[in-house]
N, C-alpha and C positions, 0 to 999 in steps of 0.2 A: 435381430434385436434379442437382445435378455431373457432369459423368464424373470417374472417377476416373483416375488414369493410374498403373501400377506402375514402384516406382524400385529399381535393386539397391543396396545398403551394403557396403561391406567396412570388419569392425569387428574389432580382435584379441579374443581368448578372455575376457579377463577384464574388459574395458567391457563383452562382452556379457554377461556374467555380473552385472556390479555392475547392467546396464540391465535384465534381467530379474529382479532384486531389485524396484529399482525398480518393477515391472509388477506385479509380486503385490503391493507394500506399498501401492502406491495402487489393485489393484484396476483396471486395465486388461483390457477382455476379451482383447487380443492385442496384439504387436508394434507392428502397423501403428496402433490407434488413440492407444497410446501417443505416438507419433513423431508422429503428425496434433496431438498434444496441445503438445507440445514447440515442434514449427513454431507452432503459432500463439502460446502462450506469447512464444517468441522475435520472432514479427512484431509482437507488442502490444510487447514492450517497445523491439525497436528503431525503431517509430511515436513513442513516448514521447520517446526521445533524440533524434528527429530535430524532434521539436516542443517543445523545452526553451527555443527561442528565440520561440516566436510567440505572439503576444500575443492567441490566445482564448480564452475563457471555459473554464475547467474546473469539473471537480468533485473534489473533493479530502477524504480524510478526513487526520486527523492524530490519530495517536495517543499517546498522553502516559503511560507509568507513573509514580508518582512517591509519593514518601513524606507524609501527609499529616500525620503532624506534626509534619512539618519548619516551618521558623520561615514562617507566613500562608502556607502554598502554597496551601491550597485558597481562602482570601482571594485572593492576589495573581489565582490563574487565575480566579476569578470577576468580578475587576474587568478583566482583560485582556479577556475572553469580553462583556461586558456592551458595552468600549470597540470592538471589533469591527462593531458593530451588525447590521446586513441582512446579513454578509458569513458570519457563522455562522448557517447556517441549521437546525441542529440539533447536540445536544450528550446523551452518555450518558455518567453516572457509575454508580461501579461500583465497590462498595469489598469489596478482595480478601481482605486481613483487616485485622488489626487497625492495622496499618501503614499496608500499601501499597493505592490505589487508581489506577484506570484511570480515563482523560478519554478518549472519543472525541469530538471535532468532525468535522462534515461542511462543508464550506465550496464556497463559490462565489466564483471571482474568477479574474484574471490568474495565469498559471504562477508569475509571480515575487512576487505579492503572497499566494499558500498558501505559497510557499516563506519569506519573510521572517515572515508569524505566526510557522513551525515553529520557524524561527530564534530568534524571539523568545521564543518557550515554552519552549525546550531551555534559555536561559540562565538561566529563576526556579530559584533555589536550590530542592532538592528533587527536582527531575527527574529523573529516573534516564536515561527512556528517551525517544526519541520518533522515529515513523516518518511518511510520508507517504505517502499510494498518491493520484497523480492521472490521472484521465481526462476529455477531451474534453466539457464540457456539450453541444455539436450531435452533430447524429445526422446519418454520414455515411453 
């Protein structure tokens, strides 16, 4: 294990206050592992930004709420998903009621070829929502 090393904060009354909400609503045993959560949190995503330009392999989910009876949506995303090939490599439907269902794909490809699907998915009529979470396929 690590060493660890102690750091002081000077924080006014009521950040500490909104951050100690924080602590109890997620269930942190204390301050410190909260803020070890935070840090890293913050270093995952400014890795992310800082790799929005390079060109390797991620793994990427994309998620899609959208209304299904809206005019072929679940058609269109099915022929989109099929036209995809190797690149979607897993897919979960999920219908929330009578309405609305959720699409998750899991993809594998370039930063900018999961970011172009999403893009493409967000424009089929019907879509309401769609998010992206991508990460690094190599293990560094």
């Amino acid at each position: 294990m690590r060493e660890s090393t102690q750091f002081i904060v000077c924080i006014d009354e009521f950040l500490l206050k909104r951050f100690d909400m924080l602590i109890e609503q997620k269930r942190y045993i204390n301050r410190s592992e909260a803020t070890r959560s935070l840090i890293r949190d913050s270093l995952f995503r400014a890795k992310q930004e800082n790799i929005s330009n390079d060109d390797s392999e991620m793994v990427g989910t994309v998620i899609l709420l959208y209304n299904r009876l809206g005019r072929n949506v679940s058609k269109k995303l099915s022929g989109y998903k099929n036209a995809q090939g190797d690149r979607i490599i897993s897919s979960l439907h999920l219908q929330l009621d009578e309405r609305k269902s959720l699409e998750v794909l899991v993809m594998r490809g370039k930063r900018q070829t999961v970011s172009r699907v999403a893009d493409e998915l967000v424009r089929i009529k019907g879509v309401r929502e769609c998010n992206v979470v991508m990460t690094p396929a190599g293990i560094n």
